[in-house]
N, C-alpha and C positions, 0 to 999 in steps of 0.2 A: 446599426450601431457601429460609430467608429473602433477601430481597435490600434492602440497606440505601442508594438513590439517595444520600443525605449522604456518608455513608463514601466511596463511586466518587470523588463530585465531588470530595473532600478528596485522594486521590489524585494523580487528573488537575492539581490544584494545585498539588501539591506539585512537579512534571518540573520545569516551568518556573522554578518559587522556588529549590531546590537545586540544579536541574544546568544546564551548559554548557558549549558545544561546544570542546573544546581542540587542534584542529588546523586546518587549511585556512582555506576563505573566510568558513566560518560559526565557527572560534575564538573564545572569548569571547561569543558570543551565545545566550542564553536556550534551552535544549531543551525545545520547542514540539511536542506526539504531536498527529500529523495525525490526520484522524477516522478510519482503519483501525486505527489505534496506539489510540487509545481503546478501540475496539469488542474489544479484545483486554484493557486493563488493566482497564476498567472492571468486569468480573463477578469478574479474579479477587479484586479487594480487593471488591467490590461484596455477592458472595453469602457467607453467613454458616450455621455450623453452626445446625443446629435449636435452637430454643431461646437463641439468644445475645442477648444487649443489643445497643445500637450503635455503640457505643465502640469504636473499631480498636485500644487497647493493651490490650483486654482477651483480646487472644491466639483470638479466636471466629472467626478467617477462617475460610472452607470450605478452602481453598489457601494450602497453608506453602511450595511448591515448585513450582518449575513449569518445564518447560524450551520454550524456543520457540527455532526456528530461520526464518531470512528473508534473502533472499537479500543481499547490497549493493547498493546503490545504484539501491532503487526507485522510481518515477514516471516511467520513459520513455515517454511518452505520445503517440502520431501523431495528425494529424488523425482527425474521428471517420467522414472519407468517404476513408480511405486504402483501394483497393481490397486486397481477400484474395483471392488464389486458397484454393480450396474443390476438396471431391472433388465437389461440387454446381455448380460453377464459381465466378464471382467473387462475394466479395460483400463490402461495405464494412465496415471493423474496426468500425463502430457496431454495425454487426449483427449482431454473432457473440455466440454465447451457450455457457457450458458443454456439452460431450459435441461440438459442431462440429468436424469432421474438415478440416484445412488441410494445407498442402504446405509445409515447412518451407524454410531457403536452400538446401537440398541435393536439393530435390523429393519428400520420403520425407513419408508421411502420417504427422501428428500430431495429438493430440487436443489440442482447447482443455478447459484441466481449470477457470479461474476466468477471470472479467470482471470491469472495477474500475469504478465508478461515473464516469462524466464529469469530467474535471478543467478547471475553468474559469480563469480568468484568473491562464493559467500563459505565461510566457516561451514563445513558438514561432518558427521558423527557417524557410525552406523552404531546402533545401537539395539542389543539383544535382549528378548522377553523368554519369560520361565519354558515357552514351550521350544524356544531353538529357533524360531523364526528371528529377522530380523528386518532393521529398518535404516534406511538412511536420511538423518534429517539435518535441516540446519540448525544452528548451536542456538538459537530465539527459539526453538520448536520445545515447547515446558513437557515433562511424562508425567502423569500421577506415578508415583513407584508406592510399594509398602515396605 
C-alpha cells in the first residue's frame, strides 16, 4: 500500500482548523490530537489504494470507515517511581512493560496489556491519604475521596 506523508499532515491540520471543544474548561478552544491521536489518524488518511495519485478528493484512501473505541478521560499519569506491587514483588510504574503481571486495588492479578511513552511537563499533585502515605499524580488522575 502506498503511503502519501502530505495527505497525513493535511489531516492532522485540518482537527485543529475545523473543530473545537464545546463544553467544560476546554469549550471554545482549538482540537489539538496529542501524538497517540496522530499515530492512529495519521495511516488512516495516510495510506492509499494501489496505484492512487495523491490528491485526498480523489476518493483513493485505503480506509472509507473505520471504527475506534478509547476509553474517557485519558492521560492519568503517576510519577514514573510510583512503586507497583508485582507477582515478582515491587517494582516502580516506569518499569513495567506489557505481559507484566500486577495486583490490581482488589489484590487479584492482572495483566499489564499497553505502556504509554513518558509524559513530560504535565501539571502533577502529590496527594495525601488517611494513612500518611502519599502519591504524585497528574492533575487528569480523578481520586474517589469521602
Amino acid at each position: 500500500m502506498p503511503y502519501n506523508e502530505e495527505v497525513a499532515q493535511k489531516v492532522l491540520k485540518w482537527f485543529p482548523r475545523y473543530l473545537h471543544h464545546t463544553k467544560g474548561e476546554w469549550a471554545g478552544k482549538k482540537f489539538k490530537l496529542l501524538p497517540w491521536q496522530n499515530k492512529i489518524i495519521k495511516p488512516l488518511f495516510g495510506m492509499l489504494k494501489k496505484g492512487s495519485i495523491k490528491q485526498y478528493k480523489d476518493g483513493t484512501r485505503r480506509y472509507n470507515t473505520v471504527y475506534i473505541e478509547i476509553p474517557k478521560k485519558q492521560g492519568k499519569a503517576l510519577a514514573i517511581d510510583t512503586p507497583i506491587p508485582t507477582i515478582d514483588g515491587w517494582k516502580t510504574i516506569g518499569k513495567l512493560k506489557p505481559k507484566d503481571q500486577i495486583f490490581d486495588e482488589n489484590g487479584q492479578i492482572c495483566n499489564v496489556i499497553a505502556v504509554t511513552n513518558i509524559m513530560y511537563n504535565r501539571p502533577c499533585y502529590r496527594v495525601g491519604f488517611n494513612d500518611k502515605s502519599e502519591i504524585i499524580a497528574d492533575e487528569n488522575h480523578l481520586w474517589v475521596t469521602e
